[in-house]
mmCIF file as Biopython writes it, N, C-alpha, C and O atoms, coordinates in Angstrom:
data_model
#
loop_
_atom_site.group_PDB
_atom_site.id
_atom_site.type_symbol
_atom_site.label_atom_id
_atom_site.label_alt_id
_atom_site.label_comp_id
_atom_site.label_asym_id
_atom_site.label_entity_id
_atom_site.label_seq_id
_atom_site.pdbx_PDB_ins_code
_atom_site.Cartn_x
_atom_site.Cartn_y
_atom_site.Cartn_z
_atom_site.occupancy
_atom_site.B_iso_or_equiv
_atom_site.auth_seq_id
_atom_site.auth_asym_id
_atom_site.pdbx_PDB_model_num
ATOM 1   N N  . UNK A ? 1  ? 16.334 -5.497 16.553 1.0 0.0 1  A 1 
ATOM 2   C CA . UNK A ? 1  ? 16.527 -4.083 16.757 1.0 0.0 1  A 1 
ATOM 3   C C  . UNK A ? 1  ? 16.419 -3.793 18.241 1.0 0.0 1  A 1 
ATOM 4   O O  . UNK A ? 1  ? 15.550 -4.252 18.982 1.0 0.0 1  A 1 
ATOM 5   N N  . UNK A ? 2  ? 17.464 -2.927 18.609 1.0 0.0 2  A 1 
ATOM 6   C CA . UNK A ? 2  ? 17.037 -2.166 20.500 1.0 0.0 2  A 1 
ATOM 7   C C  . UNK A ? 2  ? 17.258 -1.113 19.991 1.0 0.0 2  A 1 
ATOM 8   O O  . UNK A ? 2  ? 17.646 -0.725 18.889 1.0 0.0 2  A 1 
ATOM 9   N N  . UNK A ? 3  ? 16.984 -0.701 20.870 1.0 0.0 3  A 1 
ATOM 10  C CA . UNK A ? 3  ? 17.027 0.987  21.188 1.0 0.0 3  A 1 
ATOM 11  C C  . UNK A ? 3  ? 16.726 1.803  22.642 1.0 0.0 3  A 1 
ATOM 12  O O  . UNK A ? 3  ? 16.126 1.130  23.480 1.0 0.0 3  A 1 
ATOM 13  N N  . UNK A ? 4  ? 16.948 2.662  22.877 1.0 0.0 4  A 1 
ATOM 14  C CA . UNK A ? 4  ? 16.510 3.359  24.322 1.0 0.0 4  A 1 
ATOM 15  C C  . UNK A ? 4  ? 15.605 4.490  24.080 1.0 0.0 4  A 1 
ATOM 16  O O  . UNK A ? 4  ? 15.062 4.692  22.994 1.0 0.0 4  A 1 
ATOM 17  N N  . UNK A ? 5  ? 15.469 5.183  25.067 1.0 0.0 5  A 1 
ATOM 18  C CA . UNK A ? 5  ? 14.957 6.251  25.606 1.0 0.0 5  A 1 
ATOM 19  C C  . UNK A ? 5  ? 15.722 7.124  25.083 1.0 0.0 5  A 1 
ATOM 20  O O  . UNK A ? 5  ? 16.908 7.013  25.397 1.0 0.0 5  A 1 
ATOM 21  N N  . UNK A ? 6  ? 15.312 8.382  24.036 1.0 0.0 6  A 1 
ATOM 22  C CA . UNK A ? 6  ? 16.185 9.276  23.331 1.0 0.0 6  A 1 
ATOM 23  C C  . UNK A ? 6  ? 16.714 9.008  22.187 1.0 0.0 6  A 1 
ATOM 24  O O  . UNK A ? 6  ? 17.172 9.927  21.508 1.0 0.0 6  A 1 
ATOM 25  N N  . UNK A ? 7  ? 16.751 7.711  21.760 1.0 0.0 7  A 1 
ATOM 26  C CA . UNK A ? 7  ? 17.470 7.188  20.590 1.0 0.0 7  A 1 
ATOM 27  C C  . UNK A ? 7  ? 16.741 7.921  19.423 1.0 0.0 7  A 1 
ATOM 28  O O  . UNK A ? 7  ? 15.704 8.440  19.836 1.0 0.0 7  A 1 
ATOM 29  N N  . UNK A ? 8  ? 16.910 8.076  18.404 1.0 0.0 8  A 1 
ATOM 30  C CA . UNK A ? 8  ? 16.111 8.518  17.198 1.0 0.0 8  A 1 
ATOM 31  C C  . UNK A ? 8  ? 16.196 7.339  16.122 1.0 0.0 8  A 1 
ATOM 32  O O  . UNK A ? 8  ? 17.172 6.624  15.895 1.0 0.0 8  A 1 
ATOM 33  N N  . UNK A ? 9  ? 14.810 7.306  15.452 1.0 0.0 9  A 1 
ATOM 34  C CA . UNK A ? 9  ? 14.811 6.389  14.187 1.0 0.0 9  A 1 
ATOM 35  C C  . UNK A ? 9  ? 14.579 7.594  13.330 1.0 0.0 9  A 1 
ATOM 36  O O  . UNK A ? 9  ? 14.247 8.777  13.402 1.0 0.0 9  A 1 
ATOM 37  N N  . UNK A ? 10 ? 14.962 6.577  12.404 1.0 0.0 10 A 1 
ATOM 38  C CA . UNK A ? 10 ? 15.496 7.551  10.670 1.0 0.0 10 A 1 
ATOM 39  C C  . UNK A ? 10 ? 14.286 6.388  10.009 1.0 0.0 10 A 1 
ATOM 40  O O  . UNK A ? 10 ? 14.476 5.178  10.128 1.0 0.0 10 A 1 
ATOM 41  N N  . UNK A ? 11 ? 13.087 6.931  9.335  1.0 0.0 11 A 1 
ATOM 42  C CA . UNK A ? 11 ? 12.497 5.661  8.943  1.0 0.0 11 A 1 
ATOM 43  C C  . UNK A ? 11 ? 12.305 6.439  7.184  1.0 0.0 11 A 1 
ATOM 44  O O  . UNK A ? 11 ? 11.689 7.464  6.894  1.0 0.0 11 A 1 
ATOM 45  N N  . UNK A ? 12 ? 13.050 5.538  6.303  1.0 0.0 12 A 1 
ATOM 46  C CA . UNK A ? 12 ? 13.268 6.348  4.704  1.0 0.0 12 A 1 
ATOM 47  C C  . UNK A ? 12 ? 12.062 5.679  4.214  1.0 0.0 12 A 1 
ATOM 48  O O  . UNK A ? 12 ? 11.455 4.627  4.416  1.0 0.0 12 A 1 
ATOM 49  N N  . UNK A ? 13 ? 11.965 6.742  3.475  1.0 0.0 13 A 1 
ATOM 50  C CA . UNK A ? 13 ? 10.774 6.998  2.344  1.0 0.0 13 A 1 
ATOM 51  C C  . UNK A ? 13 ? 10.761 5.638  1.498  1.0 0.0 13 A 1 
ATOM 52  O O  . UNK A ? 13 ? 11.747 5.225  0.889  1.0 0.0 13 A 1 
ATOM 53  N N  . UNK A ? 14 ? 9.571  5.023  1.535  1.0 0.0 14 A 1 
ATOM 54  C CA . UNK A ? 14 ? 9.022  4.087  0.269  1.0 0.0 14 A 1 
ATOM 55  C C  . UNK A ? 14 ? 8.911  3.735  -1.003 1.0 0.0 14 A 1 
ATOM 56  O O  . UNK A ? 14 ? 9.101  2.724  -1.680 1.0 0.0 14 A 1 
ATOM 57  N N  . UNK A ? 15 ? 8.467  5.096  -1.194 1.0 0.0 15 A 1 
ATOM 58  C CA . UNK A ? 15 ? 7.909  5.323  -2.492 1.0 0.0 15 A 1 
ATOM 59  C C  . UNK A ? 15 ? 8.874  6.644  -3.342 1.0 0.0 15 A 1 
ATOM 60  O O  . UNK A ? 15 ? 8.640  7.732  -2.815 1.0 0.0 15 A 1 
ATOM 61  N N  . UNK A ? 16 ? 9.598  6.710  -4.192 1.0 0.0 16 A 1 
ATOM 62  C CA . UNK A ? 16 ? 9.925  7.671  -4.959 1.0 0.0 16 A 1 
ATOM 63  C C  . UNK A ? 16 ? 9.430  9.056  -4.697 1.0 0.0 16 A 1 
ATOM 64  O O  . UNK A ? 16 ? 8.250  9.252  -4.991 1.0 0.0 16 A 1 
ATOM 65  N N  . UNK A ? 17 ? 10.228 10.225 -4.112 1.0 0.0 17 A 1 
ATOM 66  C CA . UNK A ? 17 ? 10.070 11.291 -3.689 1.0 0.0 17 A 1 
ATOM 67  C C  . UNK A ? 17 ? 8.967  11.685 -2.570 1.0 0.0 17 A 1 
ATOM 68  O O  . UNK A ? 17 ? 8.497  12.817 -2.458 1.0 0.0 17 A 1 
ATOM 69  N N  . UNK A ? 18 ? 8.578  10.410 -1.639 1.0 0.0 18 A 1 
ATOM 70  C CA . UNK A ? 18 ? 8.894  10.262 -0.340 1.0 0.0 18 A 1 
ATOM 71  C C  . UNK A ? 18 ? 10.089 10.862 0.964  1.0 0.0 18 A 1 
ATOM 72  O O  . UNK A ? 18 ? 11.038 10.157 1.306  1.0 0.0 18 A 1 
ATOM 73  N N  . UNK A ? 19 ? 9.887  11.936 1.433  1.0 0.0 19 A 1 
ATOM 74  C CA . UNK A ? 19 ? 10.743 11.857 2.237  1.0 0.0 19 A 1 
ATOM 75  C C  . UNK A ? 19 ? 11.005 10.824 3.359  1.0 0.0 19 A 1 
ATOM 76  O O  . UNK A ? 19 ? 10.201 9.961  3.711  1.0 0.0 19 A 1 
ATOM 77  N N  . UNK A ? 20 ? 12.542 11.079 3.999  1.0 0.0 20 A 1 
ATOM 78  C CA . UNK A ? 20 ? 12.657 9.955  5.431  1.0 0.0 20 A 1 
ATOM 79  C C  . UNK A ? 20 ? 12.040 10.716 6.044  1.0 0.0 20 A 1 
ATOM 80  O O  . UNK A ? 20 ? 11.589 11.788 5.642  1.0 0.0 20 A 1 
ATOM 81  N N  . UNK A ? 21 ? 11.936 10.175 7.251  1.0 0.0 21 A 1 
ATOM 82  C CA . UNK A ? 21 ? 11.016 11.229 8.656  1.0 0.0 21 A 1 
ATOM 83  C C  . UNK A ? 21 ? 11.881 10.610 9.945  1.0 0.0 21 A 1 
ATOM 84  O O  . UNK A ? 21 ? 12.196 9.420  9.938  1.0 0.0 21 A 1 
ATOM 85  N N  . UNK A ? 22 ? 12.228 11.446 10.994 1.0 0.0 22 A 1 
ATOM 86  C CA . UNK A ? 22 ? 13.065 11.427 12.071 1.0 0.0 22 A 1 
ATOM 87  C C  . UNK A ? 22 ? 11.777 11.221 12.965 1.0 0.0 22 A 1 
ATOM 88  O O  . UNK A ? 22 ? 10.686 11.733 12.716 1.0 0.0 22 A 1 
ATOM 89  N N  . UNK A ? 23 ? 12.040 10.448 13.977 1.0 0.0 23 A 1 
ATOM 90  C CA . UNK A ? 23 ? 11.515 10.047 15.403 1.0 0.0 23 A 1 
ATOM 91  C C  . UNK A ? 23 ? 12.461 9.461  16.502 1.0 0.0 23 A 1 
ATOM 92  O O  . UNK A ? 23 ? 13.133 8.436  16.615 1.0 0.0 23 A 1 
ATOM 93  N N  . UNK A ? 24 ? 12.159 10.801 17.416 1.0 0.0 24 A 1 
ATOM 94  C CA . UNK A ? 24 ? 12.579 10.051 18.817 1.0 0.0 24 A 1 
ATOM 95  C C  . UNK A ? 24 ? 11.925 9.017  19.908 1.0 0.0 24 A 1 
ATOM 96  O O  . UNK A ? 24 ? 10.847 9.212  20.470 1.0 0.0 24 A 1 
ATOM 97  N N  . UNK A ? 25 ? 12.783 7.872  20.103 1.0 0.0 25 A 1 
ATOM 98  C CA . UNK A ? 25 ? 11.773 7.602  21.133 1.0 0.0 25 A 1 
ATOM 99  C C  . UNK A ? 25 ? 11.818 7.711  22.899 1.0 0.0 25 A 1 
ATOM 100 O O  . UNK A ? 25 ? 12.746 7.677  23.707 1.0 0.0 25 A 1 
ATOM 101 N N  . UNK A ? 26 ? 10.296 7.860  23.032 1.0 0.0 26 A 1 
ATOM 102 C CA . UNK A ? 26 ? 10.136 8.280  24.226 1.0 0.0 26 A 1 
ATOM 103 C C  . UNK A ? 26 ? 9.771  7.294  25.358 1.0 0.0 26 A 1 
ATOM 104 O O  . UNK A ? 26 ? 9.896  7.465  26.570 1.0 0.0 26 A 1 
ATOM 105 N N  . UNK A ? 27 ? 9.354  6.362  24.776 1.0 0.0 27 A 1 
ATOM 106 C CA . UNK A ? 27 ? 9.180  5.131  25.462 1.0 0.0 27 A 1 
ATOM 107 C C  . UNK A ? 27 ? 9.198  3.753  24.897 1.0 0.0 27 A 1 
ATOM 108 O O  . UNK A ? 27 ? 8.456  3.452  23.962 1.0 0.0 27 A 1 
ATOM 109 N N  . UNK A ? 28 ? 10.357 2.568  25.658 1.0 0.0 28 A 1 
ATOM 110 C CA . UNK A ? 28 ? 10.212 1.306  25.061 1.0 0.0 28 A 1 
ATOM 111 C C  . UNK A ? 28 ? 9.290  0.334  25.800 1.0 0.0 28 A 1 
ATOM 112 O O  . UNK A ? 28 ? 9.236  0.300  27.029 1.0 0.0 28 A 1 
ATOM 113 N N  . UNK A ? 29 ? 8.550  -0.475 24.977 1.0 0.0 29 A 1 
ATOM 114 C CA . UNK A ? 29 ? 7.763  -1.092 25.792 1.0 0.0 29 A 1 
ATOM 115 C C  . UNK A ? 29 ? 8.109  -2.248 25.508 1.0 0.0 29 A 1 
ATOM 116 O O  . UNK A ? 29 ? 7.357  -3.088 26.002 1.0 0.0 29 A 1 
ATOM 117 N N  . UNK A ? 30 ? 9.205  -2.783 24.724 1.0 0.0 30 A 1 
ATOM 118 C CA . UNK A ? 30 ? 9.347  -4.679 24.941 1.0 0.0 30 A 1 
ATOM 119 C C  . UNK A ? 30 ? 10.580 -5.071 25.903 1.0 0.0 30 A 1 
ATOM 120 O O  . UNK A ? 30 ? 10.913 -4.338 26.834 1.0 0.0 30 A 1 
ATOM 121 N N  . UNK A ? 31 ? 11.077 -5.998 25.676 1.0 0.0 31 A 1 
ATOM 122 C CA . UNK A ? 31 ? 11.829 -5.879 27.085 1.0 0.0 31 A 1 
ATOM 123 C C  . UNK A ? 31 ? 13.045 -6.331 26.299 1.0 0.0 31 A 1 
ATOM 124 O O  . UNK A ? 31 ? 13.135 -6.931 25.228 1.0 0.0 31 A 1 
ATOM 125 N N  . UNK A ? 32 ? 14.427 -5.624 27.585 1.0 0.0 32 A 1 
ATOM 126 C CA . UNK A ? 32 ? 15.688 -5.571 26.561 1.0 0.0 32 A 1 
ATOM 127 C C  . UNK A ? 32 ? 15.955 -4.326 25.081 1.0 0.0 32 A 1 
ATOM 128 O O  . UNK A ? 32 ? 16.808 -4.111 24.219 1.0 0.0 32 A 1 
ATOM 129 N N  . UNK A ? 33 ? 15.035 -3.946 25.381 1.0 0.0 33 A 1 
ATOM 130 C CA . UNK A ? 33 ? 15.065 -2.385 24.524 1.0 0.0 33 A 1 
ATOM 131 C C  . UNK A ? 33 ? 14.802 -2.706 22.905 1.0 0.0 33 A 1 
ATOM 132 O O  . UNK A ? 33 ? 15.365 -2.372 21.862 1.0 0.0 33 A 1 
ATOM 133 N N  . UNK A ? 34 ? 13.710 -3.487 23.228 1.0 0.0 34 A 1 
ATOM 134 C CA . UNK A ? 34 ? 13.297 -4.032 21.368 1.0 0.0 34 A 1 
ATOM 135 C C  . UNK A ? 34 ? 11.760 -3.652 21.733 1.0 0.0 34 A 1 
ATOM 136 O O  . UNK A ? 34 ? 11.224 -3.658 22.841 1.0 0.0 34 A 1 
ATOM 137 N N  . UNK A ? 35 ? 11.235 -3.331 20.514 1.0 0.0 35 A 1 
ATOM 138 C CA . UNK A ? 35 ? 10.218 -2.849 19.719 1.0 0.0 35 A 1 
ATOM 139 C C  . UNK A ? 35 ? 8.670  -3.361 20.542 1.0 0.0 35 A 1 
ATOM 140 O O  . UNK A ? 35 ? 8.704  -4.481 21.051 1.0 0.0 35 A 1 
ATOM 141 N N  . UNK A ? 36 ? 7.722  -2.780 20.629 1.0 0.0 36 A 1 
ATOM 142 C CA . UNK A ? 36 ? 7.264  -1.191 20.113 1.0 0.0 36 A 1 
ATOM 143 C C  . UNK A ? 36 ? 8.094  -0.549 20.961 1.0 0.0 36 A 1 
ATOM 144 O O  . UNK A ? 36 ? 8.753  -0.901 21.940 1.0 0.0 36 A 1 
ATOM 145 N N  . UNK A ? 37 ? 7.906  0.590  20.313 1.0 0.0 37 A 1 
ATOM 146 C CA . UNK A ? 37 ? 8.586  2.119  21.062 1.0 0.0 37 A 1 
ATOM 147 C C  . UNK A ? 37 ? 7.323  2.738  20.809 1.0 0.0 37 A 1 
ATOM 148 O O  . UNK A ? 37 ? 6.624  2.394  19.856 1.0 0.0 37 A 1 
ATOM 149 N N  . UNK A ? 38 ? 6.986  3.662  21.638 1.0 0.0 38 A 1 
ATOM 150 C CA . UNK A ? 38 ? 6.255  5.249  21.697 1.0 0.0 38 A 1 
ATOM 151 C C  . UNK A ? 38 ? 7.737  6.347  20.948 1.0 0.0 38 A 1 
ATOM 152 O O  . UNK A ? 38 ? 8.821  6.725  21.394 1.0 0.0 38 A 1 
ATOM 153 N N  . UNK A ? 39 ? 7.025  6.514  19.680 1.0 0.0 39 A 1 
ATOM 154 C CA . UNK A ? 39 ? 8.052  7.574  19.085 1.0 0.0 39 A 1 
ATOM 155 C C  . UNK A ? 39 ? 6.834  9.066  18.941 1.0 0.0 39 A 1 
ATOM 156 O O  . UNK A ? 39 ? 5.616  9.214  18.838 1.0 0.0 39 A 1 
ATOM 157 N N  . UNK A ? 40 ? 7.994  9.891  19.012 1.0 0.0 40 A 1 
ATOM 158 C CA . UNK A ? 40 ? 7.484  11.167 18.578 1.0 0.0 40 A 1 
ATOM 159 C C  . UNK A ? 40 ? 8.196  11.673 17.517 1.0 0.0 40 A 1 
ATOM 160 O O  . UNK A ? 40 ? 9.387  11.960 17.631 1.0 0.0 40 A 1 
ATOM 161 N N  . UNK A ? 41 ? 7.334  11.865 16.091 1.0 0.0 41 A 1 
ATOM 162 C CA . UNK A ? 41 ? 7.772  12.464 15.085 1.0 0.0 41 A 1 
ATOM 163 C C  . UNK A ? 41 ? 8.127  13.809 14.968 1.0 0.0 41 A 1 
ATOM 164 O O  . UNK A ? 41 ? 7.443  14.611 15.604 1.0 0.0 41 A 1 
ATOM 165 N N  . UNK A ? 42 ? 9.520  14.438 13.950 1.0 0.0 42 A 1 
ATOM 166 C CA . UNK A ? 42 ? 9.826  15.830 14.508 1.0 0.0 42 A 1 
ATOM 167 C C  . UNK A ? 42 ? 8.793  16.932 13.914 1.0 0.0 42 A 1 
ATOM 168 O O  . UNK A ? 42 ? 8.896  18.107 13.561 1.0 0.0 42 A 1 
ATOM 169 N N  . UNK A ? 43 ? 7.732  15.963 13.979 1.0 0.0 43 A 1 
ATOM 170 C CA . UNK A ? 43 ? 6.388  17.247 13.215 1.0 0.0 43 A 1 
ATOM 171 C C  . UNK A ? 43 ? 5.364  17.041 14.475 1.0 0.0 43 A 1 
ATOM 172 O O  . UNK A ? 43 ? 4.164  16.925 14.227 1.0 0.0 43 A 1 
ATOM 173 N N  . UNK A ? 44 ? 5.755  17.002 15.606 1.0 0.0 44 A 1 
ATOM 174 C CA . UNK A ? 44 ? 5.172  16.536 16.899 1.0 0.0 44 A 1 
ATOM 175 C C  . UNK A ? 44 ? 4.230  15.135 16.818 1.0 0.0 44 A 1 
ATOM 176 O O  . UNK A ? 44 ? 4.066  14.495 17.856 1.0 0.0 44 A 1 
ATOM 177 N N  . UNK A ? 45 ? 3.877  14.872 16.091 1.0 0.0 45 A 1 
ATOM 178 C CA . UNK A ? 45 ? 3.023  13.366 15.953 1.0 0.0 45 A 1 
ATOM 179 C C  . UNK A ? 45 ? 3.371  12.646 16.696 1.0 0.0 45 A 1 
ATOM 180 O O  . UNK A ? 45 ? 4.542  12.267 16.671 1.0 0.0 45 A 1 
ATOM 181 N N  . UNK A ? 46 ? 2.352  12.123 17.770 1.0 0.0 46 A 1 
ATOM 182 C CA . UNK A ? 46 ? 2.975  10.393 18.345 1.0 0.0 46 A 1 
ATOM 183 C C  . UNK A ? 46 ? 2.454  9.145  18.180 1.0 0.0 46 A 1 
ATOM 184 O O  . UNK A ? 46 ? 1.229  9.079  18.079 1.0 0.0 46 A 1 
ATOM 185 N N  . UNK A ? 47 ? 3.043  8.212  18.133 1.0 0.0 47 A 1 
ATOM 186 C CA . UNK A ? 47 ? 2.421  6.844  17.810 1.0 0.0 47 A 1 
ATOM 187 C C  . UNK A ? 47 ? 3.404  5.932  18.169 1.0 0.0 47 A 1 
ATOM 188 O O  . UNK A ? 47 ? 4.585  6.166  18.425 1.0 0.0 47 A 1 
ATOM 189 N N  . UNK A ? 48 ? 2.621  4.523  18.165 1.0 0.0 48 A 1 
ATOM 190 C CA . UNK A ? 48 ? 3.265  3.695  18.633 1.0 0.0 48 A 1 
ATOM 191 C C  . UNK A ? 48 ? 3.620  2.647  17.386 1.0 0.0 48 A 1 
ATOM 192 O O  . UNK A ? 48 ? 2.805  2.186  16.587 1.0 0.0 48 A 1 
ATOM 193 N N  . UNK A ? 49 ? 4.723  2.451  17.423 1.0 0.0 49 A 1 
ATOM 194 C CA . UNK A ? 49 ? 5.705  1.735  16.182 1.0 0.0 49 A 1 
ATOM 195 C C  . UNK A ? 49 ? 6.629  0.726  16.908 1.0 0.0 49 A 1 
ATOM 196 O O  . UNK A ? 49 ? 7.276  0.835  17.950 1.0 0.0 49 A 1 
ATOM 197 N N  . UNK A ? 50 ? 6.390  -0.960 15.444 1.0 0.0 50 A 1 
ATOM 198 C CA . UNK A ? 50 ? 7.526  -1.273 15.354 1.0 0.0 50 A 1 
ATOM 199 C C  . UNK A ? 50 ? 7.867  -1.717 14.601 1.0 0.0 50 A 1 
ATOM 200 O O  . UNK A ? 50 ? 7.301  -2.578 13.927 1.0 0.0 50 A 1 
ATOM 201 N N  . UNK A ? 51 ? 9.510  -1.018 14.392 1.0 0.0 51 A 1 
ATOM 202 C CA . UNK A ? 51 ? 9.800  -0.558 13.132 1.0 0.0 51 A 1 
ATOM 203 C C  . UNK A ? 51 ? 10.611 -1.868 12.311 1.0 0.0 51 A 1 
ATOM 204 O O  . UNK A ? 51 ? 11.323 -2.716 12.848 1.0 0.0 51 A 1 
ATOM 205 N N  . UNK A ? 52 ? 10.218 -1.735 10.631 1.0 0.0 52 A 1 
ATOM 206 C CA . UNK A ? 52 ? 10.730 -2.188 10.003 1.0 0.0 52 A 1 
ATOM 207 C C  . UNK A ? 52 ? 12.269 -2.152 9.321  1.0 0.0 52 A 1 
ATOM 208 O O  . UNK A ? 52 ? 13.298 -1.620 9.736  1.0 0.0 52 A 1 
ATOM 209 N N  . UNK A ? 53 ? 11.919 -3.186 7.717  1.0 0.0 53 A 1 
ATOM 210 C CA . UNK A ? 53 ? 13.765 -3.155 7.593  1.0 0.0 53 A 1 
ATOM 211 C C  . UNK A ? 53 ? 14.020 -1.692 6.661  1.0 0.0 53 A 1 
ATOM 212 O O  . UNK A ? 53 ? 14.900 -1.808 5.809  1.0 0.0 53 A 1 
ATOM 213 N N  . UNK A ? 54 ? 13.435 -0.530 6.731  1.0 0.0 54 A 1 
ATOM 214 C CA . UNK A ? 54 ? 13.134 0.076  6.115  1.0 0.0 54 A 1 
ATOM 215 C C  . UNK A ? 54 ? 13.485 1.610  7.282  1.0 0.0 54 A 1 
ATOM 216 O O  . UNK A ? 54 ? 13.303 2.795  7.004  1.0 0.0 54 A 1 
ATOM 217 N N  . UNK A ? 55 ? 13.932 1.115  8.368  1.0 0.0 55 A 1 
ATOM 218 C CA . UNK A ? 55 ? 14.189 1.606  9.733  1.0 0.0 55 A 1 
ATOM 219 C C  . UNK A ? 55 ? 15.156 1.599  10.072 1.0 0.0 55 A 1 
ATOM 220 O O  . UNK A ? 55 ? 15.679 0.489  9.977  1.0 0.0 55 A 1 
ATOM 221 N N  . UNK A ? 56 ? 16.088 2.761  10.692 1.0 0.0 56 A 1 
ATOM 222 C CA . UNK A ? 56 ? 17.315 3.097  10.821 1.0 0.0 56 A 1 
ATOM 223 C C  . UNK A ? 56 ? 17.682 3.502  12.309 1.0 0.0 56 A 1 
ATOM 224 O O  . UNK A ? 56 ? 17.347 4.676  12.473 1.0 0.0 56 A 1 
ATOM 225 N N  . UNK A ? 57 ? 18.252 2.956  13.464 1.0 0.0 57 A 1 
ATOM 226 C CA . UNK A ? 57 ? 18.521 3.054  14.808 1.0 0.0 57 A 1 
ATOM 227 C C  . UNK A ? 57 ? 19.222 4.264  14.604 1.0 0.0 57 A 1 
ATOM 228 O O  . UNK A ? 57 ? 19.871 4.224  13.558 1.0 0.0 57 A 1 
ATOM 229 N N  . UNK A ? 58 ? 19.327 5.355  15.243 1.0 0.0 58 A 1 
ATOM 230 C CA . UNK A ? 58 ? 20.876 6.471  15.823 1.0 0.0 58 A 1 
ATOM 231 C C  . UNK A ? 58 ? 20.976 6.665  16.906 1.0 0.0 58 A 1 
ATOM 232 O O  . UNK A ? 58 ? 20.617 7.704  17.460 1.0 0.0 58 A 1 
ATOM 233 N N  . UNK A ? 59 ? 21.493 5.693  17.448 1.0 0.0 59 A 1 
ATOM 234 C CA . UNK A ? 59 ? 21.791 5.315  19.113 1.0 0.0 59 A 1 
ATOM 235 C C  . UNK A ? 59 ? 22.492 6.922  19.484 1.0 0.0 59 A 1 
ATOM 236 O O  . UNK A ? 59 ? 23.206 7.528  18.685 1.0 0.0 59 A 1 
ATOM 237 N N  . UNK A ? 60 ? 22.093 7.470  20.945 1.0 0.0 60 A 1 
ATOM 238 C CA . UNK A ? 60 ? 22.126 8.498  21.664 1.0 0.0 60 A 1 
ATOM 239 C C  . UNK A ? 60 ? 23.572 8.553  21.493 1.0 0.0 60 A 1 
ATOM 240 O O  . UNK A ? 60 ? 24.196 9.420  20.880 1.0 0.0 60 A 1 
ATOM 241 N N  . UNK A ? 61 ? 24.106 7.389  22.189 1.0 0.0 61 A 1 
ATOM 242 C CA . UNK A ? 61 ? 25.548 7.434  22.566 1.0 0.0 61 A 1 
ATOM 243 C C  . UNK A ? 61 ? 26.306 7.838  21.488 1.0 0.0 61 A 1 
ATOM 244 O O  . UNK A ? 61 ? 27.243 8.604  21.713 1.0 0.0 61 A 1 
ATOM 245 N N  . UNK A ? 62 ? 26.021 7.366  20.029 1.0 0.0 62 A 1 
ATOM 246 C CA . UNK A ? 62 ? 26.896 7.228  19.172 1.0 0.0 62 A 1 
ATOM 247 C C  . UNK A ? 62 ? 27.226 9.028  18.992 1.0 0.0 62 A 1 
ATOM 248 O O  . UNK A ? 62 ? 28.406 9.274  18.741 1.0 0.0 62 A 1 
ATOM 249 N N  . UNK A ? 63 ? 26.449 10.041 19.083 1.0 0.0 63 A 1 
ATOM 250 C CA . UNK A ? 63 ? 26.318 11.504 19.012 1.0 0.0 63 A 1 
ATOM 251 C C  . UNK A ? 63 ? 27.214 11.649 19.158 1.0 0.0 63 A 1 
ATOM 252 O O  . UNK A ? 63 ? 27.656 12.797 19.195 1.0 0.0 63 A 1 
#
């Protein structure tokens, strides 16, 4: 997985009537734009994630 600065993850629900939850990220910290990221969730939450196969890239550019 890469990603940048601004990119958003789509990370879907687990468990049966689970929602997905959107996060942008704000900072990559591995090198070559792979995982962890500093994401911010769109319920302001931040944390540091890296994300599984359960995890969905929406590259900036593609917008």
């Amino acid at each position: 997985m890469r990603a940048s600065v601004g990119d958003r993850l789509l990370v879907h629900g687990r468990t049966v009537g689970q929602q997905d939850r959107g996060a942008e990220i704000v900072e990559v910290l591995g090198p070559e734009g792979t995982p962890p990221y500093r994401v911010r969730f769109d319920d302001g939450h931040e944390t540091l994630m890296s994300p599984g196969p359960d995890t969905v890239v929406k590259h900036m550019a593609d917008e």
